[in-house]
C-alpha positions as CSV (number, residue, x, y, z in Angstrom):
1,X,44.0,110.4,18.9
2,X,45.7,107.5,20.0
3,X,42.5,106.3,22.5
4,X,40.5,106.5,19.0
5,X,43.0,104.2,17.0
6,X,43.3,101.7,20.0
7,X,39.5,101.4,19.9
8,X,39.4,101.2,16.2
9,X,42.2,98.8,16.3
10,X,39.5,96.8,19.1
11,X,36.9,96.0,16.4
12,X,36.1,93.6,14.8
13,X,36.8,94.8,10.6
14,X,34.4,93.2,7.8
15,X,35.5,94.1,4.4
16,X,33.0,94.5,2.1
17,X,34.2,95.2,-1.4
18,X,34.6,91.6,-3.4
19,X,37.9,91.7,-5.4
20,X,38.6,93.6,-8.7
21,X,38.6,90.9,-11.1
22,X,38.5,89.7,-14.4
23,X,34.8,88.4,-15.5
24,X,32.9,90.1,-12.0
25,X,29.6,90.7,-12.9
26,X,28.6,94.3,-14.3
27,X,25.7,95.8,-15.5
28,X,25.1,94.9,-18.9
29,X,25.1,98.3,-20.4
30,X,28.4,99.5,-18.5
31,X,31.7,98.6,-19.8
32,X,33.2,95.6,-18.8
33,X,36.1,95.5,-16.5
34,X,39.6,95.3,-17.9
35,X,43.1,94.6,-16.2
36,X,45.8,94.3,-18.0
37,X,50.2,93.7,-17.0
38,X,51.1,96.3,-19.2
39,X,54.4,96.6,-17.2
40,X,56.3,93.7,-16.5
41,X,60.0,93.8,-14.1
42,X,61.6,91.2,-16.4
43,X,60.6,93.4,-19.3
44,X,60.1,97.0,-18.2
45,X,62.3,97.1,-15.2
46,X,59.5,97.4,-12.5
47,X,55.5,95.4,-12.6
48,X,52.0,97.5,-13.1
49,X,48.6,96.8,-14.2
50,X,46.3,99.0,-16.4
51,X,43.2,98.5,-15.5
52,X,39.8,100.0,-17.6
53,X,36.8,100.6,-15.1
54,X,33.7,102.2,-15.3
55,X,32.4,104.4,-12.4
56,X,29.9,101.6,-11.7
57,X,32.4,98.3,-10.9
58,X,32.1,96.3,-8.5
59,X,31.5,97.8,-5.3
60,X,30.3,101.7,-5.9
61,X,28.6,104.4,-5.0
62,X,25.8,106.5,-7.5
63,X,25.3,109.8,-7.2
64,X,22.2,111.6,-8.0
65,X,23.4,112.8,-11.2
66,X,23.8,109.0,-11.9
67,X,19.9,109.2,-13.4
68,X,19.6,113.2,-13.4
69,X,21.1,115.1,-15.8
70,X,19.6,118.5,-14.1
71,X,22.0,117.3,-10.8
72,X,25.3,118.2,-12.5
73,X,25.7,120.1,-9.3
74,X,25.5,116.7,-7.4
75,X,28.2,114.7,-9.2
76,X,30.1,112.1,-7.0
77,X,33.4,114.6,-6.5
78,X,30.7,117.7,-5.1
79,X,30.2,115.6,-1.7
80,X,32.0,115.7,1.7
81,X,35.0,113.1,1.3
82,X,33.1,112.1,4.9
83,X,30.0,111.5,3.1
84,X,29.9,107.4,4.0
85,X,31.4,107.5,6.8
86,X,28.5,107.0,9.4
87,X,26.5,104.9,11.4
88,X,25.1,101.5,9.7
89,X,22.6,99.6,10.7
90,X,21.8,96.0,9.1
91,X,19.0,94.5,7.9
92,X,19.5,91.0,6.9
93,X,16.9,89.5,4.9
94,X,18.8,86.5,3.6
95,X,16.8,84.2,5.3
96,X,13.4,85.3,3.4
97,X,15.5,83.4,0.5
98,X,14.3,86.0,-1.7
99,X,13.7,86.0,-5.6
100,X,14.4,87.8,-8.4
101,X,11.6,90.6,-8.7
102,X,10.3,90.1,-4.9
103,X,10.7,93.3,-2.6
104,X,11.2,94.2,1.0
105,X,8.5,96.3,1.9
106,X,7.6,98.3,4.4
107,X,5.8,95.6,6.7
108,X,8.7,93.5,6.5
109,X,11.0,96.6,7.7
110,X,9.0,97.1,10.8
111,X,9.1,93.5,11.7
112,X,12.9,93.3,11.4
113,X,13.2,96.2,13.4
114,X,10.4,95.1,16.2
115,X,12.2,91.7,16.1
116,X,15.6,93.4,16.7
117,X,15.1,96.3,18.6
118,X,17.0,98.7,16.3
119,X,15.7,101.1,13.8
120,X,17.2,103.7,11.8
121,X,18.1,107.0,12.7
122,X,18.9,110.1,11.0
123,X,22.5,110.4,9.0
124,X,23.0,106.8,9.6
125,X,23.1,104.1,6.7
126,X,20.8,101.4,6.4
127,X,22.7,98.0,4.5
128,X,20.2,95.6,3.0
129,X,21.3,92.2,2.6
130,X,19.4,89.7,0.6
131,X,21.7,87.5,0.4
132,X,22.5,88.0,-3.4
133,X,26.0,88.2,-2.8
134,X,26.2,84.7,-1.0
135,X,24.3,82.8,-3.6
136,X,24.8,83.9,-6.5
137,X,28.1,85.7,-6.8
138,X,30.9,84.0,-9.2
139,X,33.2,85.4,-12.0
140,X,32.6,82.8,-14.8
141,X,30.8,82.5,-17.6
142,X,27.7,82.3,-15.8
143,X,28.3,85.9,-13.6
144,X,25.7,87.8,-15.7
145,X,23.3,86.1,-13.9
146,X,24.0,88.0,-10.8
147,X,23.3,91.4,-12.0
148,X,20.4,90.0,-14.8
149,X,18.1,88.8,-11.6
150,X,17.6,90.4,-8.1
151,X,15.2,91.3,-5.8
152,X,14.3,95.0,-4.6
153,X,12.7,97.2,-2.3
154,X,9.1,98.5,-2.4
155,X,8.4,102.3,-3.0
156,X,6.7,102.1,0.4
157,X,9.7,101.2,2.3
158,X,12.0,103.5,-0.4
159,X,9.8,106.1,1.2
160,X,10.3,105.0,5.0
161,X,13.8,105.7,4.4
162,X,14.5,109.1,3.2
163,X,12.0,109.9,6.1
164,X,14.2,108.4,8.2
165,X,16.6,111.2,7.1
166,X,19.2,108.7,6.4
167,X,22.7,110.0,4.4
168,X,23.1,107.0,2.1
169,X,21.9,103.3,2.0
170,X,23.8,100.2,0.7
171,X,22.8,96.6,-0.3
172,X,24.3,93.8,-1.7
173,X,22.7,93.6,-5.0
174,X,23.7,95.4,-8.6
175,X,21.0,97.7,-8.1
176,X,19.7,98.0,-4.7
177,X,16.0,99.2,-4.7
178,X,15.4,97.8,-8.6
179,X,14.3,94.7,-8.6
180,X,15.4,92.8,-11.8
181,X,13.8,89.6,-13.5
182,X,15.3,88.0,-16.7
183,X,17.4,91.5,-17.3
184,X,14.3,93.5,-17.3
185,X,14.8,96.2,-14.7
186,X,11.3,96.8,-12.8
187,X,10.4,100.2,-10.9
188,X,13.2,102.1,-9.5
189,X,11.7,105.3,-7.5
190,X,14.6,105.2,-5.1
191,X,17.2,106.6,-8.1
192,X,14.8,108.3,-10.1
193,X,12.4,110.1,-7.1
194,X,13.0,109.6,-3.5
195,X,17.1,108.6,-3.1
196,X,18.9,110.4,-5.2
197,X,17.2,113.4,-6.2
198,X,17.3,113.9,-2.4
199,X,21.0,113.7,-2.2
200,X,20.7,110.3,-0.3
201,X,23.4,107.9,-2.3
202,X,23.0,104.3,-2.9
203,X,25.7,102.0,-2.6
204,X,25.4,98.9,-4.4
205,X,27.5,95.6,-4.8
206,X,28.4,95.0,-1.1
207,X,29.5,91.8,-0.1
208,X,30.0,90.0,3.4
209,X,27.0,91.8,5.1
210,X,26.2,88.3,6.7
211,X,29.2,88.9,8.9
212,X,28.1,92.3,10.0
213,X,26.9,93.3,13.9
214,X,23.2,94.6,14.2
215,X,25.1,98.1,14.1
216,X,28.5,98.5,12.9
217,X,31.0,101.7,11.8
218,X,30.4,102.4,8.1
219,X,33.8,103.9,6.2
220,X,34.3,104.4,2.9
221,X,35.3,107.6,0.6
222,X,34.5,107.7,-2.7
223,X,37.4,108.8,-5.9
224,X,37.4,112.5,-6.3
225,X,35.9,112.0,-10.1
226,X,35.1,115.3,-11.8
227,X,31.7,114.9,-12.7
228,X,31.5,111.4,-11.9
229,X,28.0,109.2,-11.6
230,X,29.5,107.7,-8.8
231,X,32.9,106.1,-7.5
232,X,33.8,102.5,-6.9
233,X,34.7,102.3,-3.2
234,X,36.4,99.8,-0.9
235,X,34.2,100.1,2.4
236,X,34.9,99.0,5.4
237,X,32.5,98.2,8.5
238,X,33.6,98.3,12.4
239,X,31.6,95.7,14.5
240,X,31.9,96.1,18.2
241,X,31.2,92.7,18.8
């Protein structure tokens, strides 16, 4: 125990949740998030917040019953508290300088992973990172933006994946394999076919993938929601490097 914590302790830690605050961008259909100082120590004797959150804010998790109502059995709080805790492996497409409604597809995942030497294994987590987060992230009047425009992934590569065998895949966009142009959401098999119905979980809203190794330690655990569509989460990523 204490030779794993003094190599834990040795790596390098890359947060990846952006902070809970007022104005973050959110899907537009999901409730807005809300923190409030309902408890003040000059007033009330000691200081809280209460804070209104949808399952779906900020950094989170969906779980397949997220977009199937016959997977009841496969809400968020039915998984292994260990569920994303695994092996990640990156995949950084910022430099394509992506667009809302272009994909990643399946060509461009070989060639990443011919140029890198890495591919994916089985139980591990792939994180995408367009670079969505970088650019475009900001808690203004101007944050719908964020989650009104993205790129995506291709059904091909969608595909690749859950072939892979991998447990869950993360990215740093509001909806990971749906692309999204003017707040139009375009195809989405990975929640509605291949991802989700397969128990593979998606992970969206991750920020500071840039700073990630090629391969990295993946932790997070998800709230214990009874029948929950998914959990925010506050993941963590151990580079070796």
């Amino acid at each position: 125990m204490i030779q794993l914590s003094a190599m834990l302790r040795s790596m390098r830690v890359v947060d990846l949740s952006p902070t809970l605050e007022r104005g973050i961008p959110n899907w537009p259909m999901h409730p807005p998030l809300v923190i409030d100082k309902a408890r003040l120590r000059r007033r009330d004797g000691y200081y809280s917040q209460l804070l209104m959150i949808s399952e779906h804010t900020g950094t989170h998790v969906d779980a397949p019953v997220h977009f199937h109502d016959d997977l009841m059995h496969m809400s968020i709080d039915t998984f292994p508290p260990d569920i994303l805790i695994a092996p990640a492996v990156l995949y950084d497409f910022s430099s394509k300088h992506m667009q809302p409604g272009d994909l990643v597809t399946l060509d461009m995942l070989k060639a990443y992973e011919d140029e890198k030497g890495v591919q994916i294994g089985e139980g591990e987590i792939p994180l995408i990172n367009f670079g969505w987060m970088q650019r475009f992230w900001r808690t203004d009047d101007e944050s719908t933006w964020f989650v009104k425009n993205a790129p995506g992934i291709r059904e091909d590569a969608i595909i690749y994946f859950k072939e892979r065998g991998i447990r869950a895949i993360g990215c740093d966009t509001v909806a990971c394999d749906m692309a999204v142009l003017d707040g139009v959401g375009q195809e989405t098999t990975g929640h509605t076919t291949h991802w989700l119905p397969n128990g593979i979980l998606i992970i969206e809203m991750l920020t500071n993938l840039h700073k990630l190794s090629l391969r990295s330690l993946f932790v997070a655990t998800p709230l214990k929601i009874k029948e929950g569509s998914g959990s925010p989460i506050r993941p963590l990523a151990f580079c070796e490097d």
